[in-house]
C-alpha positions in Angstrom: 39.7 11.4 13.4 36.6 10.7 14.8 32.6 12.2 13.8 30.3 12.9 16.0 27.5 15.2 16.7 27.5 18.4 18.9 24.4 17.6 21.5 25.4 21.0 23.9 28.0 23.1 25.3 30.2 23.2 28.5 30.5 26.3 31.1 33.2 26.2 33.4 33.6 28.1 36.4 37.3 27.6 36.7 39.5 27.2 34.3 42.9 26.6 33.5 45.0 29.2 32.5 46.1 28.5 29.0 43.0 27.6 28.0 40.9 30.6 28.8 38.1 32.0 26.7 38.4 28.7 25.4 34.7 27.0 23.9 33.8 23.5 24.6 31.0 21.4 23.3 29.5 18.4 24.5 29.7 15.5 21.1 28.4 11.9 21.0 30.2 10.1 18.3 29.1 7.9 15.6 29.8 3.8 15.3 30.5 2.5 11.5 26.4 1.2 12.7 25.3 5.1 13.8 26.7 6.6 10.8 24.7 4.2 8.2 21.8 4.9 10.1 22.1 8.7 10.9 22.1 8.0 14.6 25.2 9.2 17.1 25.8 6.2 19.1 28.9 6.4 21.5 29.6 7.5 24.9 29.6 11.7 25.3 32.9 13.7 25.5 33.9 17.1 25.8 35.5 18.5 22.6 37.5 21.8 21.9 35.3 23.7 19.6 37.1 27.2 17.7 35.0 26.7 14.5 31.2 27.8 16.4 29.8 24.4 15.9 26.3 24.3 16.8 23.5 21.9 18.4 23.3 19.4 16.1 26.2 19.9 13.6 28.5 17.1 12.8 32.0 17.8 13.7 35.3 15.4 12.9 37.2 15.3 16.0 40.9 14.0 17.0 41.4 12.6 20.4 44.4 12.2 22.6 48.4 13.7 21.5 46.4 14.8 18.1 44.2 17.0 19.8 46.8 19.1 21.4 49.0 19.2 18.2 47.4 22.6 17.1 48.7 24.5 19.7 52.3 23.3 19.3 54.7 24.2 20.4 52.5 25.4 23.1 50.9 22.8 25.6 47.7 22.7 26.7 45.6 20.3 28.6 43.3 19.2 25.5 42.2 15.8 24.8 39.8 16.2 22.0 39.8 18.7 19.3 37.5 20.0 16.8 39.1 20.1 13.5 36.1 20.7 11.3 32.5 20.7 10.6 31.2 18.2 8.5 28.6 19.2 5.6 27.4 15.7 4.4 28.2 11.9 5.0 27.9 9.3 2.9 28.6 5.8 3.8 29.2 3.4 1.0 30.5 -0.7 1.8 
């Protein structure tokens, strides 16, 4: 599982069938570097978002055969999913 931080959200004109009503968010993840200095860092992705995460709320994420597990036995053309919102982040070495 990955963090990032939600910087907007996605609207799709088309969409494929199993995944509609379906709301996506636009996240930039954090490096080990951007999370000890409060600053997202990474390259943007589109996420699967069922929890209402808003601009600016930190979300933990899980990428690739993860992402899609929640729908099992289901499949569905996800590749990143938001699992939760995150409240605080400490980073201790």
């Amino acid at each position: 599982m990955r963090v990032g931080e939600v910087i907007g959200t996605v609207t799709l004109s088309r969409v494929h069938p199993t995944m509609a009503g379906a709301r996506w968010v636009i996240a930039v993840p954090f490096s080990l570097a951007g999370l000890r200095a409060g600053q997202a860092d990474g390259e943007d992705l589109v996420v699967f978002d069922s929890l209402g995460a808003g601009i600016g709320s930190k979300i933990g994420f899980s990428e690739g055969g993860e992402a899609a597990a929640p729908f099992y036995p289901e499949k569905r053309p996800v590749d990143a999913y938001a699992a939760c919102i995150v409240d605080q982040i400490d980073v201790h070495d």
